[in-house]
C-alpha positions in Angstrom: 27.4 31.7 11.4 28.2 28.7 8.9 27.2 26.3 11.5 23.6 28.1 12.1 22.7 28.2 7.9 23.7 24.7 8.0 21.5 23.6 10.7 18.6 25.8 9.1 19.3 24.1 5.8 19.4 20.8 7.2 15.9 22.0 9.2 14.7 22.7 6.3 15.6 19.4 4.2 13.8 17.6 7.3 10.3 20.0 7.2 10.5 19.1 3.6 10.7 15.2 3.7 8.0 15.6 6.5 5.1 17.1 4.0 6.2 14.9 1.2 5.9 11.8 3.6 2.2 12.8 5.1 1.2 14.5 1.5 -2.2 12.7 0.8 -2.7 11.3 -2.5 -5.1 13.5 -4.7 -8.7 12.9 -4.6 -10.2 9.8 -6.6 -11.8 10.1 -10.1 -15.2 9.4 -10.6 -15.5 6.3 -13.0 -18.0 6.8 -16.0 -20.7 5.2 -16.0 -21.4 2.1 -18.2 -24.7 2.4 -19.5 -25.4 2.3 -22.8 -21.6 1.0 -23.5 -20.6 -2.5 -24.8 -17.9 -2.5 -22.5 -16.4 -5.8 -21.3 -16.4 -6.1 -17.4 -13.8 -5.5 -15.1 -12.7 -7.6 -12.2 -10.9 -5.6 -9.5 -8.4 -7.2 -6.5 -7.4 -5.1 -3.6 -5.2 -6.9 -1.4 -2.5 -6.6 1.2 0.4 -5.9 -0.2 2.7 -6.1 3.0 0.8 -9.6 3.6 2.5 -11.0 0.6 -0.7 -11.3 -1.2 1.0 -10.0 -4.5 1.9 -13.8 -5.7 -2.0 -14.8 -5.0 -3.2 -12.0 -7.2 -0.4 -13.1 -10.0 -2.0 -16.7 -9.7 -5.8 -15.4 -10.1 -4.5 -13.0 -13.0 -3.5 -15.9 -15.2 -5.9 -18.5 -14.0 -8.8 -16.2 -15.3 -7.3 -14.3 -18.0 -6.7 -18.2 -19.6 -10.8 -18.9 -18.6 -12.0 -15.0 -19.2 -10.2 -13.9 -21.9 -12.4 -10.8 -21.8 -12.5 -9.8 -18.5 -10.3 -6.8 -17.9 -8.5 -7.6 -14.6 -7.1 -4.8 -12.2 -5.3 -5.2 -8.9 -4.5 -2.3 -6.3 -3.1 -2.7 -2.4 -5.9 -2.3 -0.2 -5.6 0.9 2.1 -6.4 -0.4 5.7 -9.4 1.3 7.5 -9.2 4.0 10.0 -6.3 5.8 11.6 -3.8 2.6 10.5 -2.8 4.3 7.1 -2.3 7.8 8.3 0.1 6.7 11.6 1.4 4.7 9.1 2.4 7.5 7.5 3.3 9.3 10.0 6.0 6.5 11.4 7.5 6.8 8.0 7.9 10.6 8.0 9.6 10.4 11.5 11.7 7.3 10.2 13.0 10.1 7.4 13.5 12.6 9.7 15.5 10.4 12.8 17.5 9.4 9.4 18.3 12.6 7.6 18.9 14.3 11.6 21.2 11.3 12.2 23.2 11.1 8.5 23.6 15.3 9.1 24.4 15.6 13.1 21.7 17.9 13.6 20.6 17.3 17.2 16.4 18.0 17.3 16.8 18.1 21.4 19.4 21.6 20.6 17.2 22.8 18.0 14.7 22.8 21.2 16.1 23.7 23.5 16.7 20.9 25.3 19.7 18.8 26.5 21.0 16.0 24.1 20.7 12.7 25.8 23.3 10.2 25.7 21.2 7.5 23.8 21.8 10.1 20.9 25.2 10.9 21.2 25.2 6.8 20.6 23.4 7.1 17.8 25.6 10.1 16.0 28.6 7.7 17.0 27.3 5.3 15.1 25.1 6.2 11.5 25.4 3.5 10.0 24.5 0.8 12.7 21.5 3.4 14.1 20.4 4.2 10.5 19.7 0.9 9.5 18.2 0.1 12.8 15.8 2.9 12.6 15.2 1.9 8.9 13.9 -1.6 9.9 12.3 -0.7 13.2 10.0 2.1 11.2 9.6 -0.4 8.4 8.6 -3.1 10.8 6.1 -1.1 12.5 5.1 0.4 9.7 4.6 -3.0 7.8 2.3 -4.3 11.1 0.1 -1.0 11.1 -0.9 -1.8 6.9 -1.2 -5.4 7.6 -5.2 -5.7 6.8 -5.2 -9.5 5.7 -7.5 -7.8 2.5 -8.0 -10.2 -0.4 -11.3 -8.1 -1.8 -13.0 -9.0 -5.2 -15.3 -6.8 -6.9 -16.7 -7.3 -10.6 -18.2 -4.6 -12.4 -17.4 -2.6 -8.6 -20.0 -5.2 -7.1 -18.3 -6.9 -4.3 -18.4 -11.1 -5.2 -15.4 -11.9 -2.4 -14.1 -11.0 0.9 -11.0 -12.6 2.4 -11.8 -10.2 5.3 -15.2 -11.6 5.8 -14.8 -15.4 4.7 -11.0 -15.5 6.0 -9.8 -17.3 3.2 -9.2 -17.6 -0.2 -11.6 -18.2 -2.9 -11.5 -21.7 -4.8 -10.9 -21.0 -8.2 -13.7 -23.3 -8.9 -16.2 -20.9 -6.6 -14.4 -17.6 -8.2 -15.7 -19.4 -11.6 -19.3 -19.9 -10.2 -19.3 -16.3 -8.8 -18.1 -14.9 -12.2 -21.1 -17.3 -14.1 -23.3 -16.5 -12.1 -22.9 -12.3 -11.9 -22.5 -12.5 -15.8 -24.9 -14.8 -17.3 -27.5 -11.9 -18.6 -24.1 -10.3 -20.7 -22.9 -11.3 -23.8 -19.8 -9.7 -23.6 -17.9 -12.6 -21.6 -18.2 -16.4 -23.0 -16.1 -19.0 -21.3 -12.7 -20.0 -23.9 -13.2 -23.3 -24.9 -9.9 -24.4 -24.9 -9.9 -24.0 -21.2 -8.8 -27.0 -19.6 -10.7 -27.7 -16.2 
C-alpha cells in the first residue's frame, strides 16, 4: 500500500515537472506607441544565447553606450523559428522526468505495463553516472536544437542588421553609419564628443 502512494506521489512529482517544463511563457505586451513622445530611441539585440553570442552583445553595449550615450540598449536571446523551441522544450521535460524516475526508482515501463528492460535496471544501478549522462545528453541536444546563429539588430523596432542574413557581424564602424543614418531627422541622439574613433 506504502509502495503504491509512493509511486503515485512520485507520478505525480513527474506530471508536475512535465507542465512546468512545456508551460509557455505568457503572451507578449503591446509596446506603446511613440508618437507625440520625446522619447530617446531604443536599440534592441536578439542573439543566440547557446552560440555564445552573450560576450559580442557585452562588447556592442559599451562600444555604443560610450558613442550613444542616449540610446537605450536592450538585449534578449532570440527564440529559433519553427518547431526547434517547443521540441526543445520538450527534450527538457523528458530530461526532468528520465531524472526525477531515475533519482526515485520509479520504473515508467511498470507503471505501463510493460517489462523493465535491462538497459534500465543499468541505469537504477547506477544514478549518479546515468543522471549526469542524461543531464548532458538532453542539454546537448537541447543546446543544438536552439542554436539559430541570430545576431538581430533592430532600432526603434526597425530591423538595421541581420547576422542571419549577412552571416556575420556588423563593423562597429557600419553599426555607426546605420545608427547615423536611421537617426539623422531626431534630435534626441547627438554623437558624444569625447568619443575617441
Amino acid at each position: 500500500m506504502e509502495s503504491t502512494n509512493g509511486r503515485n506521489l512520485a507520478l505525480l512529482v513527474l506530471c508536475l515537472c512535465a507542465c512546468y517544463a512545456l508551460a509557455f511563457e505568457g503572451g507578449k505586451e503591446i509596446p506603446a506607441t511613440k508618437f507625440g513622445q520625446s522619447v530617446a530611441p531604443t536599440m534592441t539585440f536578439l542573439y543566440c544565447y547557446s552560440c555564445g553570442y552573450r560576450k559580442a552583445f557585452e562588447d556592442y553595449v559599451n562600444i555604443l553606450g560610450e558613442k550613444y550615450p542616449q540610446i537605450q540598449i536592450h538585449g534578449a536571446n532570440y527564440d529559433p523559428p519553427g518547431m526547434n523551441y517547443y521540441l526543445s522544450k520538450l527534450i527538457f521535460a523528458l530530461k526532468i522526468i528520465i531524472i526525477v524516475s531515475v533519482v526515485t526508482s520509479v520504473s515508467p515501463f511498470t507503471c505501463l505495463g510493460l517489462n523493465t528492460p535491462g538497459w534500465w535496471n543499468h541505469l537504477q544501478g547506477n544514478k549518479i553516472y546515468a543522471c549526469m549522462m542524461i543531464f548532458f545528453l538532453g542539454n546537448m541536444i537541447e543546446g543544438q536544437l536552439i542554436s539559430s546563429g541570430a545576431f538581430e539588430i533592430t532600432l526603434n523596432d526597425v530591423p538595421v542588421w541581420s547576422k542571419i542574413q549577412t552571416g556575420r557581424f556588423p563593423a562597429p564602424e557600419v553599426l555607426f553609419q546605420i545608427i547615423d543614418n536611421q537617426l539623422q531627422f531626431t534630435d534626441n541622439v547627438q554623437e558624444n564628443p569625447d568619443f575617441v574613433k
